[in-house]
C-alpha positions, 0 to 999 in steps of 0.5 A: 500500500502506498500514500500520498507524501510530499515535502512541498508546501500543501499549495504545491501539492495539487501540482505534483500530485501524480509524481508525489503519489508514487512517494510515501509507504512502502512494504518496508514502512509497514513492516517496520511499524507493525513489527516494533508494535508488538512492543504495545502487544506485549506492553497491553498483554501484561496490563490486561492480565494483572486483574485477573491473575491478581484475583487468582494469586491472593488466592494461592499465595494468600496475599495481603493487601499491601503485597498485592499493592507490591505485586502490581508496582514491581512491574512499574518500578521495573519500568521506572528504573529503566527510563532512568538509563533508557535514554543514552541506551536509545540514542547510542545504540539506537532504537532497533537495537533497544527493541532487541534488548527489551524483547530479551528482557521479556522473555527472560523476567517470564521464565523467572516468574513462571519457573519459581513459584514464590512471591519473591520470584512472582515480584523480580520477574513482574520487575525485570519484565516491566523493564523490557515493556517500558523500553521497548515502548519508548524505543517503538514509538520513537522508531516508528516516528522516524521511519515514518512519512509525514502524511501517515505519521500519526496512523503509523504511531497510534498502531502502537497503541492500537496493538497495546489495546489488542494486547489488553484484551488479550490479556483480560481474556487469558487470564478469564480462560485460565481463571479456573484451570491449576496453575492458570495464572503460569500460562497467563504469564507465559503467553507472552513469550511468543510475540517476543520472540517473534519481535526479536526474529523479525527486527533481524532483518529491519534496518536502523531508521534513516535519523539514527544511520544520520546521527552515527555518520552513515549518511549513504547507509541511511540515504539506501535506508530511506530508498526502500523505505520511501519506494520513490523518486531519488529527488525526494529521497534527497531532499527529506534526507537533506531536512535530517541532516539540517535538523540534526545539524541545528540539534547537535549541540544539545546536551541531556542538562540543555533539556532543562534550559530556556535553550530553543525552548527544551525547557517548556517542551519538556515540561509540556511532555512531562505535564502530560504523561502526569495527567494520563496517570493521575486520571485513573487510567492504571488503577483501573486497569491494574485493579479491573476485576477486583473493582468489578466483585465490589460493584455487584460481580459475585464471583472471581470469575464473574468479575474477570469476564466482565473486566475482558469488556474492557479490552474489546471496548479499548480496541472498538475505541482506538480504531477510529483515532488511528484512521482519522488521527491524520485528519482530526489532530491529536488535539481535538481527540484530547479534548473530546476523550478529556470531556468524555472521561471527566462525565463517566467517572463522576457517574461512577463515584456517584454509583460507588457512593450508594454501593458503600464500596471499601477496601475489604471488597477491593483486595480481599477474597470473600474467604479471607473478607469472611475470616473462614479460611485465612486468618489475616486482618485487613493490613495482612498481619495474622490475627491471634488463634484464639480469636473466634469468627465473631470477634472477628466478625466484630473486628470487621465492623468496628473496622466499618464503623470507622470508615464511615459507613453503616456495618448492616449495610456493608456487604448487602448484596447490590441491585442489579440495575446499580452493578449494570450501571456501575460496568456501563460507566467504566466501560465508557471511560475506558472508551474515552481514554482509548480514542485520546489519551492512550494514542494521542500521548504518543504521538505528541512525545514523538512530535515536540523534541528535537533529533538530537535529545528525542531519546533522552527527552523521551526517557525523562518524560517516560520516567515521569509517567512510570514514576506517577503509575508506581505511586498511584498504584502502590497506594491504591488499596491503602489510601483507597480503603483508608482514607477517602474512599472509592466514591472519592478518588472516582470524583478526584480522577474526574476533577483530573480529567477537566484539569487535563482539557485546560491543559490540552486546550492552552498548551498541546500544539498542533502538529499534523500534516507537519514534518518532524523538523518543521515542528521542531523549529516552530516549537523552539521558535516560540 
């Protein structure tokens, strides 16, 4: 398949239009793109599955709370640490080289987590995988930007998020088929392996992207690169290698503490990237995701099962909304995605923490199975300690209430059984935040980081901002439980992410540029200009 592409003003184009339409796409392009996507497979797969597999773990391994919250933020920290060296790893080595690094990464942090069955091994492995699935998502977007023409940069980049939602869905889905089967939360983990792999096969036989070739010296590599990639005219191929050349020129003198100087306004720029990888976090999106199925089983889902199969809708509605942002992205902009999904998202959470408000939803509900809410089985506290042996079921019953009593909420209340019309609403609401984020947020963040930093610092820019986003997604998820069940409450922090929400259109509206239609260089000398 071949697009339209030219470096000409759009005034020129409708003069050239029948030599340019054989300039853009080629075969290459596309296989590049899809290839360093699975980056976003892997990187969903695993978001998808915590829910579910949570839900089976606190079983086996007779998870508190806080363990679960360590759990699930081992993979995160694993992310956090790797942003701190990410960057001079992709800009020395380059971004094909760090896709292969973090596939190994993959692969080898799931055979640790599967082949011991300890909570120790569960923890390291979840770390050493979450740090393959950050720099491989740093390394693909960035790839996928730079082999990119101008005219189908957004649709090639947004595949990365349309492939992490697929891998999301794929993950809420495993980890239902597997809900009942011994030892199914090992094959869940395990499913990851293949598309690894496969990513590690396939980036063999990929060349460097032409920007990189650029910046090592290789200039006649880089202009063969660019050749296959384009499938056009040697006059275009010369002269968009001529615009990396004069923008990699202007950008060469950058140093990584420039990135924090008024020098060609790096300073705002990355403040604008870091404003808004804070903002994705801090709307909800990770806790949603991370804690789907146990969330479920407090609003009216009766059962481990039950819960996680309702959470798989999560996936199918993520993938059903990214769809249209990839195909119109290159017309729409990523702006006014944005601000529709911002709108969208803010309307939906306040709807649920209202419906959570009449739920009297609470931690025990949250990160408790109903054996362990019960005391019958287990004999552990809500913060996880052991209760002392002599206790009775109704000291510890009594326990639970006086626990709910403090809370706040009414303890003859606290585990009646929800109307059905309030669970159905309760999963309606969800279902369209997620659709909200999916069309905004989780593509277009993306693009925009792509788009706004020079050549010469992408990747240490990038790593910065990832640093920033991996960081706020550890604090916000290892707190979850805790800050959830006791201090504010579900009905509040729903309220606190649509506040967010709101806060993020005014960011959008005032501070994200404009960037389609535009080449890499053009945005960047406007963004330094301004």
């Amino acid at each position: 398949m071949r697009y339209h592409f030219s470096c000409e003003p759009p005034t020129c184009i409708s003069t050239k239009s029948a030599e340019l339409r054989r300039y853009g796409c080629s075969w290459l392009v596309v296989l590049a793109a899809v290839s360093a996507s699975l980056s976003g497979l892997m990187l969903g797969y695993e978001m998808g599955l915590t829910s579910g597999v949570l839900l089976q773990l606190r079983s086996v391994f007779a998870l508190s709370c806080r363990e679960q919250e360590l759990l699930v933020s081992s993979q995160l920290l694993g992310a956090l640490l790797i942003c701190l060296v990410g960057g001079p790893i992709l800009d020395r080595y380059g971004r094909r080289c760090s896709l292969l690094l973090s596939a190994a990464l993959v692969v080898g942090g799931t055979i640790v987590l599967v082949a011991l069955t300890s909570l120790a091994a569960l923890t390291l492995g979840r770390l050493v995988v979450g740090m393959g699935t950050s720099l491989s998502g740093t390394a693909a977007c960035l790839y996928i930007a730079e082999i990119s023409p101008r005219e189908r940069r957004g649709l090639l980049v947004t595949l990365y998020e349309l492939m992490l939602v697929v891998g999301v869905m794929l993950g809420f889905s495993c980890s239902y088929a597997f809900t009942t089967t011994p030892h199914g939360w090992a094959y869940t983990f395990g499913l990851v392996i293949p598309p690894a792999l496969l990513q590690m096969g396939a980036l063999l036989f990929l060349p460097p992207s032409p920007r990189f070739l650029v910046t090592q010296g290789k200039v006649e590599q880089a202009r063969v690169v660019l050749a296959r990639m384009r499938g056009g005219a040697k006059k275009h191929v010369a002269d968009e290698l001529r615009e990396i050349q004069v923008g990699l020129k202007e950008e060469s003198e950058y140093s990584f503490w420039e990135l924090f100087s008024s020098k060609a306004n790096l300073r705002s720029r990355l403040a604008t990237g870091m404003a808004l990888v804070f903002l994705q976090q801090a709307t909800g999106q990770p806790n949603i995701l991370s804690y789907a199925s146990p969330l479920l089983r407090s609003v009216g889902f009766d059962s481990d099962a039950a819960a996680t199969l309702a959470s798989t809708g999560f996936g199918v509605v993520k993938v059903v909304g990214t769809i249209p942002a990839v195909l119109l992205v290159d017309r729409v902009g990523t702006k006014l995605f944005l601000c529709v999904g911002a709108v969208a998202m803010g309307t939906s959470l306040a709807t649920l923490g209202t419906l959570t408000l009449q739920s009297h939803t609470h931690l025990t509900s949250l990160c408790k199975s109903q054996t362990l809410v019960n005391h019958t089985n287990l004999p552990w506290d809500l913060n996880g300690t052991s209760l002392p042996s002599h206790w009775s079921a109704e000291e510890a019953q009594r326990t639970d209430t006086e626990t709910d009593r403090s809370w706040g909420l009414d303890p003859e209340k606290t585990h009646v059984e929800l109307s059905s019309s309030l669970k159905w609403a309760s999963l309606i609401s969800l279902l369209v935040y997620v659709a909200a984020f999916s069309i905004s947020l989780g593509p277009m963040v993306y693009v925009v980081l792509s788009e706004i930093f020079p050549m010469g610092v992408r990747g240490r820019a990038v790593s910065v901002v990832s640093a920033v986003n991996w960081a706020t997604n550890l604090l916000i998820s290892m707190t979850f439980l805790t800050i959830t069940g006791l201090y504010i409450g579900v009905p509040n922090v729903m309220f606190l992410y649509s506040g967010m929400s709101f806060v993020l259109l005014v960011f959008v509206i005032l501070c994200v540029p404009q960037t389609k239609g535009r080449t890499l260089e053009e945005i960047s000398k406007e963004l330094a200009s301004k």
